[in-house]
C-alpha positions, -999 to 999 in steps of 0.1 A, spaced: 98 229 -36 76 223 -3 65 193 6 29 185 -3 3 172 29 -23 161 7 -2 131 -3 11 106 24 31 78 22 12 44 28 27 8 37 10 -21 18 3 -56 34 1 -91 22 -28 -107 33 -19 -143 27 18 -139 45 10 -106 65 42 -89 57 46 -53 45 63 -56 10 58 -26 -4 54 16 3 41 38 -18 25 71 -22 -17 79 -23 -35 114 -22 -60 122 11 -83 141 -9 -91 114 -36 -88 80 -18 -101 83 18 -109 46 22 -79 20 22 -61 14 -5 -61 -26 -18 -41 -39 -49 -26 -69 -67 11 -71 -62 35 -96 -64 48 -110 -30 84 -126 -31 78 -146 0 50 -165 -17 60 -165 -49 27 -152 -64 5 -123 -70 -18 -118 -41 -39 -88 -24 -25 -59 -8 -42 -39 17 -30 -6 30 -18 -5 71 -23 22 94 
């Protein structure tokens, strides 16, 4: 099966401790601004927001 272009993977930044915690997968053609999210961050012990990195 051939890989698809029009999904890319993304890496997903804490933006209380600034570290990357998470990857995961968005579509170019639906979401063309950054990605943001609630996730939890193990470092801080917490849920906090996630912003997508370039």
């Amino acid at each position: 099966m051939p890989k698809n272009d029009k999904r890319v993977k993304i890496t997903l930044e804490c933006t209380d401790c600034k570290r990357r915690n998470y990857i995961t997968m968005k579509s170019k053609i639906n979401d063309r601004e950054r990605l943001e999210m609630k996730k939890y961050c193990a470092h801080d012990r917490r849920h906090t927001t996630h912003k997508e990195t370039r």
